[in-house]
C-alpha positions as CSV (number, residue, x, y, z in Angstrom):
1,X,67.4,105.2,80.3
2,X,65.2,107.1,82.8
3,X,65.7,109.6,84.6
4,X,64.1,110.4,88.3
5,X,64.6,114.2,89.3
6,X,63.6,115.0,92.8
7,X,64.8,117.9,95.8
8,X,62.7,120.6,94.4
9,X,60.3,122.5,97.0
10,X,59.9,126.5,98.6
11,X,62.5,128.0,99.9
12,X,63.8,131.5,100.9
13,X,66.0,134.1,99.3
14,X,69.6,133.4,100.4
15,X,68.8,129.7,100.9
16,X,69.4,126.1,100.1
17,X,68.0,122.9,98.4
18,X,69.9,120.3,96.9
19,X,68.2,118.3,93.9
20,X,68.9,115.1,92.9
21,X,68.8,113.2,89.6
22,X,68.8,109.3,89.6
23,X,69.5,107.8,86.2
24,X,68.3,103.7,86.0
25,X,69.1,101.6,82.9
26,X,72.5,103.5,82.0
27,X,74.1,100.5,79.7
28,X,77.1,103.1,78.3
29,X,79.8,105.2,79.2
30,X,81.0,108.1,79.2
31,X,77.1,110.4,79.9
32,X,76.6,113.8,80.4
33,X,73.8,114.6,82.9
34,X,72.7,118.2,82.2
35,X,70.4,120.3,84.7
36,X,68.1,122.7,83.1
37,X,65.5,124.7,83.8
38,X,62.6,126.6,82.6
39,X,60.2,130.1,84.4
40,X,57.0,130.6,83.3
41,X,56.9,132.2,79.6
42,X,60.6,131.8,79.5
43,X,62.5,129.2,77.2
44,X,64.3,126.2,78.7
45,X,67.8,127.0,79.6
46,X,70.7,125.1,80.5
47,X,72.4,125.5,83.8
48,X,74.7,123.0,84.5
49,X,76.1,119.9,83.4
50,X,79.0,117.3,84.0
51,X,80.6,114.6,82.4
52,X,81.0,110.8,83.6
53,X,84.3,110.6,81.9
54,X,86.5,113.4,83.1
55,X,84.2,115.1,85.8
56,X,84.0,118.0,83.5
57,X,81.6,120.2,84.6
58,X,80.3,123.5,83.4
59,X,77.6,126.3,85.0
60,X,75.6,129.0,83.6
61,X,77.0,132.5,84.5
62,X,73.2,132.8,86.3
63,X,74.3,130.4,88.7
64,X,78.3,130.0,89.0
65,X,79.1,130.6,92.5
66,X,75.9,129.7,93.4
67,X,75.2,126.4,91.7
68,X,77.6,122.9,91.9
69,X,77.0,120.2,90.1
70,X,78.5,116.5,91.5
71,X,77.6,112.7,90.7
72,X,77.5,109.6,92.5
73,X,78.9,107.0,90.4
74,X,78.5,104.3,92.2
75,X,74.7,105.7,92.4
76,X,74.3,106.9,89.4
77,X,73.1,109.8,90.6
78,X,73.8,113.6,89.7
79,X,73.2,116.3,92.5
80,X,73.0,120.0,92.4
81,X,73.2,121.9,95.2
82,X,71.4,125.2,95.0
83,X,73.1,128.2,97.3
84,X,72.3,131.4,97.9
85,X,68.7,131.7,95.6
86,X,66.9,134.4,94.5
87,X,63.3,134.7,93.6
88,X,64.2,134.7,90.0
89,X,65.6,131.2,90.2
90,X,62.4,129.9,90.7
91,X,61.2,127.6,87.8
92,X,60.7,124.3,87.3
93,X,64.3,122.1,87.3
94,X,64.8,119.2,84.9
95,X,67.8,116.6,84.6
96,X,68.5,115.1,81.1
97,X,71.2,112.8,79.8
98,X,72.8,112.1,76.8
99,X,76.2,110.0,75.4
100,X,76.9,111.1,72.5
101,X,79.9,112.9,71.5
102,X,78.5,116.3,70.7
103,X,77.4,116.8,74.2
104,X,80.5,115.7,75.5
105,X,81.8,118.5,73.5
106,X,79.8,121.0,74.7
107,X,79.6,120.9,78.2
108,X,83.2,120.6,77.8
109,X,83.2,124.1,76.3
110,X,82.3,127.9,77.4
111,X,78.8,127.0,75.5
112,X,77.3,124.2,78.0
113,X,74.3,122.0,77.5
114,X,72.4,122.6,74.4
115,X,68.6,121.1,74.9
116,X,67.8,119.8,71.0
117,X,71.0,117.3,72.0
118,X,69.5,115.9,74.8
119,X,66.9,113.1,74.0
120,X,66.4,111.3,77.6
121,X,64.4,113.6,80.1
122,X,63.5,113.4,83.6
123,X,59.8,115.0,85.1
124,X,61.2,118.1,86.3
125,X,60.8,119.2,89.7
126,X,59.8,123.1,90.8
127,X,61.9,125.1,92.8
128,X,60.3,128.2,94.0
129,X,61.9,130.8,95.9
130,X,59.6,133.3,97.7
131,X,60.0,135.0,101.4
């Protein structure tokens, strides 16, 4: 599986970008494709991820309201649509997928996506958000 993350780019406080994360050579279902991110001299943290077989689909508390998360399935493709940002969402914005049942579990649950559980990455793409 590979996975091609792309939307990232400058914008201002209180605006929008949509990223997008195309997933090729997907042989089995159900996937989760996770969204996470990572600030300079900050860990990795999960932000949102959703499920192919239920359209489960969890966000951080950092970005609910702001942040949606929706797939293509006839694309394969994952987007999430970044509202409202602040300057402290900046960071650089990775997609990640994994089928096993754990992760189903988890994004399923109040804890989301855990990062050890995902072994499929895509190159990351930076958001920064800057006046």
């Amino acid at each position: 599986v590979q996975l091609q993350a792309s939307g990232g780019g400058l914008a201002q406080p209180g605006g929008s970008l949509t990223l997008a994360c195309v997933a090729s050579g997907l042989t089995s279902d159900p996937w989760v494709i996770a969204w996470f991110r990572q600030a300079p001299e900050k860990e990795r943290e999960g932000i949102s991820c959703i499920s192919s077989s239920d359209n489960t689909t969890w966000h951080s508390e950092s970005v609910k309201g702001r942040f949606s998360i929706s797939r293509d399935s006839a694309k394969n493709t994952v987007f999430l649509q970044l509202n409202s940002l602040k300057p402290e969402d900046t960071a650089v914005y990775y997609c990640a997928i994994d089928m096993s049942p754990a992760t189903l579990w988890y994004c399923g649950s109040k804890y989301g996506p855990l990062t050890s559980l995902y072994d499929h990455w895509g190159q990351g793409t930076q958001v920064t958000v800057s006046s």
